[in-house]
Every structure is written in C-alpha cells, then in structure tokens.
C-alpha positions in Angstrom: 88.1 -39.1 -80.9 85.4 -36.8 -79.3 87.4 -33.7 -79.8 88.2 -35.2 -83.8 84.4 -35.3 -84.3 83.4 -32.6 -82.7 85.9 -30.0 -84.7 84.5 -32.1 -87.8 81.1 -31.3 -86.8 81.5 -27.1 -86.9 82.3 -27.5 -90.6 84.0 -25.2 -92.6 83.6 -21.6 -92.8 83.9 -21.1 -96.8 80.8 -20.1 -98.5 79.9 -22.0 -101.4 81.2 -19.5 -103.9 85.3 -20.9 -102.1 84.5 -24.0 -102.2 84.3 -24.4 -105.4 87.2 -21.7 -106.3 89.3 -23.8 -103.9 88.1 -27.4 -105.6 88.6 -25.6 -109.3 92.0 -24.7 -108.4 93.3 -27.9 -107.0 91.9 -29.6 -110.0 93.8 -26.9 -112.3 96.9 -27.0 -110.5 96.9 -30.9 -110.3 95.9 -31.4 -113.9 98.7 -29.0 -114.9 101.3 -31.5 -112.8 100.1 -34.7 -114.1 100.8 -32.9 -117.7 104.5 -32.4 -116.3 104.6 -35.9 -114.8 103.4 -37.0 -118.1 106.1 -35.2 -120.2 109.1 -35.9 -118.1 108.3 -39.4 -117.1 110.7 -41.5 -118.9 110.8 -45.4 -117.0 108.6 -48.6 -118.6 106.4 -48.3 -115.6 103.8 -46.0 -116.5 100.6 -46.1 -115.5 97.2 -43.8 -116.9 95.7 -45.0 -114.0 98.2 -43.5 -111.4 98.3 -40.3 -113.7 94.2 -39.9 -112.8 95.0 -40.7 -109.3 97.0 -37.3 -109.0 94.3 -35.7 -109.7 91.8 -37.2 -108.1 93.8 -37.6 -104.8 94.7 -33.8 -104.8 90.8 -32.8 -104.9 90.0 -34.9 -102.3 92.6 -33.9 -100.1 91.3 -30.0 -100.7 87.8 -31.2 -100.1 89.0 -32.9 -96.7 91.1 -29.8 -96.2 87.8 -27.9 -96.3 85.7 -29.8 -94.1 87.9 -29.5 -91.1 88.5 -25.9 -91.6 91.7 -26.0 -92.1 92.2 -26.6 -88.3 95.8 -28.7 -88.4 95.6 -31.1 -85.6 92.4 -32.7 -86.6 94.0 -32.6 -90.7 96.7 -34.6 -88.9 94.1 -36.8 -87.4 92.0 -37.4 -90.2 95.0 -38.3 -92.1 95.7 -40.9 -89.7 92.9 -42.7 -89.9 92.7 -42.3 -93.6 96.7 -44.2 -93.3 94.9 -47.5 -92.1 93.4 -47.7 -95.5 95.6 -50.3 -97.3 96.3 -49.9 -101.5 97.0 -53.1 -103.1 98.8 -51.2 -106.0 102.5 -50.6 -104.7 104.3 -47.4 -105.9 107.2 -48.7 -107.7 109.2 -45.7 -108.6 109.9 -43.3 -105.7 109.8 -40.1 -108.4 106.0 -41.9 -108.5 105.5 -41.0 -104.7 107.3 -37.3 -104.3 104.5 -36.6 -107.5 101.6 -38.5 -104.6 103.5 -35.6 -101.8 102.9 -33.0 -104.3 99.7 -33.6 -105.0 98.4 -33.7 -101.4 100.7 -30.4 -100.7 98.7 -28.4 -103.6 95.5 -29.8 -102.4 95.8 -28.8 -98.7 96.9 -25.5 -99.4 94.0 -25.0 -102.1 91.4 -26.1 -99.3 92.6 -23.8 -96.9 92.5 -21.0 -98.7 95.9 -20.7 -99.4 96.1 -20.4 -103.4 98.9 -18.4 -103.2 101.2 -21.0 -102.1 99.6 -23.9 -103.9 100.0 -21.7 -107.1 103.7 -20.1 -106.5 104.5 -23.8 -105.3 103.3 -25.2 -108.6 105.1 -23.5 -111.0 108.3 -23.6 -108.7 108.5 -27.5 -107.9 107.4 -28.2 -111.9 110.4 -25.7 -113.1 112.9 -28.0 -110.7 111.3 -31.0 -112.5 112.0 -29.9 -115.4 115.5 -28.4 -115.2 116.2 -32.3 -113.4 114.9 -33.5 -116.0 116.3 -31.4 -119.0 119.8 -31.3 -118.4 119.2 -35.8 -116.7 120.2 -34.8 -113.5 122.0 -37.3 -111.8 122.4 -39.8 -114.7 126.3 -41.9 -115.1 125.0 -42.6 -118.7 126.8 -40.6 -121.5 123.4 -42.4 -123.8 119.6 -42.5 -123.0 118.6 -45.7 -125.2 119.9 -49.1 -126.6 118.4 -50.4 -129.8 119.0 -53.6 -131.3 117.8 -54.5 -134.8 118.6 -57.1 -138.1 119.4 -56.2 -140.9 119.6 -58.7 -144.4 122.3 -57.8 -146.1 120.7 -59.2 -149.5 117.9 -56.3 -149.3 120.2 -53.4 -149.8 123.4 -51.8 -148.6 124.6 -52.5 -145.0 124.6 -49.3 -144.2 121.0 -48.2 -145.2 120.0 -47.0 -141.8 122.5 -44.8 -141.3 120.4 -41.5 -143.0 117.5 -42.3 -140.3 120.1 -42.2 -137.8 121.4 -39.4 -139.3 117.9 -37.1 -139.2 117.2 -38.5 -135.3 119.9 -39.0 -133.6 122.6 -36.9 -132.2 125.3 -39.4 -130.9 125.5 -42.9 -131.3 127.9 -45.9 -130.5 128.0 -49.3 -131.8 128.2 -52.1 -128.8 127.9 -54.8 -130.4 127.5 -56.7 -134.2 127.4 -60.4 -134.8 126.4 -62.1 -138.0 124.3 -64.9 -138.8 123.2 -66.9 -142.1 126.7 -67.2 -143.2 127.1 -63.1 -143.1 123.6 -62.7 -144.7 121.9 -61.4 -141.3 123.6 -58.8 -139.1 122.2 -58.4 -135.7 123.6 -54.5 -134.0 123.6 -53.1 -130.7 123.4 -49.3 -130.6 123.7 -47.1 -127.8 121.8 -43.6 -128.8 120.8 -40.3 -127.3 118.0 -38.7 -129.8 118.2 -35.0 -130.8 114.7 -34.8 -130.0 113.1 -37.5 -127.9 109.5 -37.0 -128.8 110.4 -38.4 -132.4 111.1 -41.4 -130.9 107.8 -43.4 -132.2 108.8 -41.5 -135.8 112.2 -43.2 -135.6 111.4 -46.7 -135.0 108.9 -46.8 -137.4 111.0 -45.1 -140.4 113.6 -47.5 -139.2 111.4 -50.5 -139.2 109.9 -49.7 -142.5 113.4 -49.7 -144.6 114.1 -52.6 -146.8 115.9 -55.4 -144.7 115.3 -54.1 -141.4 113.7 -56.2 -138.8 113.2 -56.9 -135.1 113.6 -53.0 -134.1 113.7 -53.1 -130.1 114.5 -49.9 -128.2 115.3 -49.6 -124.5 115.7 -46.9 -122.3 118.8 -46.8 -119.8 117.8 -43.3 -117.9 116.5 -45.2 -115.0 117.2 -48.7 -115.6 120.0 -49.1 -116.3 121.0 -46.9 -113.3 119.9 -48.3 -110.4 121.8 -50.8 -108.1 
C-alpha cells in the first residue's frame, strides 16, 4: 500500500498541454464508439444512460491512466481497489460489457501517451463491429422482425398493406392469420427483414395510418429470439 501511494505521489510527467491532448482524445475516440454502439445496437435493452457511461468511464480511466504515469503495476493496483466499488445497475447484454472493455482499452492507451494505438484500435475494432453486424454474424434467423397487426375487412381491401410492405420490406413470410368478428377482423403474423432498417419508425407509422389497420406491434428476433 506504501509503495501504491508513494508511485501515486510522483505524479505524472505530462505537461499540461498532454493532458488535455490525451483527455480530448479519449473523449473523441469514445464519443465516436458510443455513435457505433448506438447505430449497431439492435436488442429492447437500451439504455442513454449506459451510452454516456462509455464516455464518461473512458476519460476517467485516461485521467487515472495519467496520474500514475502510466507505471503498470500500480494501474493494476488502482484498478483493484476501484473493483470493490459495487454498481447496482447489472450489465445485461454481454455485447454491453466488450463496449465497457473497449472503452477502458482506448482510455488507458490515450493517458499514456499512446494515441497511436488507441486511434488504429478504434477504427479497427469499430470496422469488426460493423462487418458483425452488417452481414448478422452469427444469427440462425433467415428474418430480423415479427409484426402482428388487425386489419377490418369492412375498411377496405384485405390486402391494402401489401404496397407498404412492398416499398419497405425485402422478404416477408406469413406465420400466422386467424379471424375474428365472424371474418370481419383478421389478426396476421409476419416474419420480415426490411430493405433498410432505419425506416423502420417510417413503416409502422405508414402502416398504422392505412384505413383498417390497427394494433401494429413489431418485434425484433436478432437477439431474442436467439438465445437459449
């Protein structure tokens, strides 16, 4: 504990001009991966909240980073006694906590000095997240979303969704249709995967806005549906 406080006490070397290069660029770098984390993230358990943690967890780890010097045995021993803190928010998703290793990885290496490998890292590691997440690396799923909806037969043509789906979707299966109201109601299952996803919001509300369509429910089945 002596030797801990006494390697804290020298300080850091950096003039004030690196500190702040080395702070600026872990906030860059980290703000640039919650922007990937953001776009890629595609599970009902999102959370803004965790999204500012990133950031803030990876400028505090370069600020740490800088105090010790960038000496490694006391970074370990800091750490340590930083693990007794205990977080009453658990990570749910373990993509959630290889974003928290990140993170920390880009802040060390910005508070030791080492941009180069906190900026070559980076763009690397976001590349792989988004190839994984471009071609759904992984995924047993031929679909990415089930939607159910009613439709009242009396407001129109049964088929009067089918130029929405048309515009936004690129394949589509029916699962299931069941009828209620003597015929008058028809409740349908579809399984979908979207042409583009970020029209998502654009579809369900052109869908929910045509004449007899009601109860519009989407789902996603990328990481739900997966899991055992």
């Amino acid at each position: 504990m002596d030797t801990l406080l006494q390697s804290l006490s020298q300080g850091s070397s950096m003039g004030l001009f690196d500190i702040i290069i080395s702070i600026g660029i872990s906030f860059a770098l980290s703000l640039f991966i919650a922007f990937v984390y953001k776009y890629t993230h595609r599970s009902v358990s999102y959370s803004r909240t965790f999204l500012n943690s990133l950031i803030i967890i990876s400028t505090v780890v370069s600020v740490i980073m800088i105090i010790i010097g960038g000496n490694v045995a006391v970074a370990f021993g800091v750490f340590g006694a930083l693990s007794l803190i205990r977080f009453r928010t658990a990570v749910k998703d373990p993509r959630d906590m290889a974003f928290m290793f990140f993170v920390i990885a880009v802040g060390m290496a910005s508070g030791i000095g080492r941009y180069d490998i906190a900026i070559i890292s980076t763009f690397l590691i976001c590349l792989i997240i988004f190839l994984l997440n471009r071609y759904n690396f992984g995924s047993t799923q031929h679909s990415d979303y089930i939607l159910t909806f009613s439709l009242d037969s009396n407001g129109g043509a049964s088929d009067i969704y089918k130029p929405i789906f048309k515009r936004f979707v690129d394949i589509e299966q029916l699962l299931n249709v069941h009828t209620k109201q003597a015929g008058k109601i028809m409740h349908f299952t579809f399984s979908l995967k979207f042409k583009d996803e970020h029209k998502i919001d654009d579809f369900v509300k052109q869908l929910d806005m045509t004449q007899g369509v009601s109860q519009v429910d989407i789902l996603s089945t990328k990481d739900d549906i997966e899991r055992s």
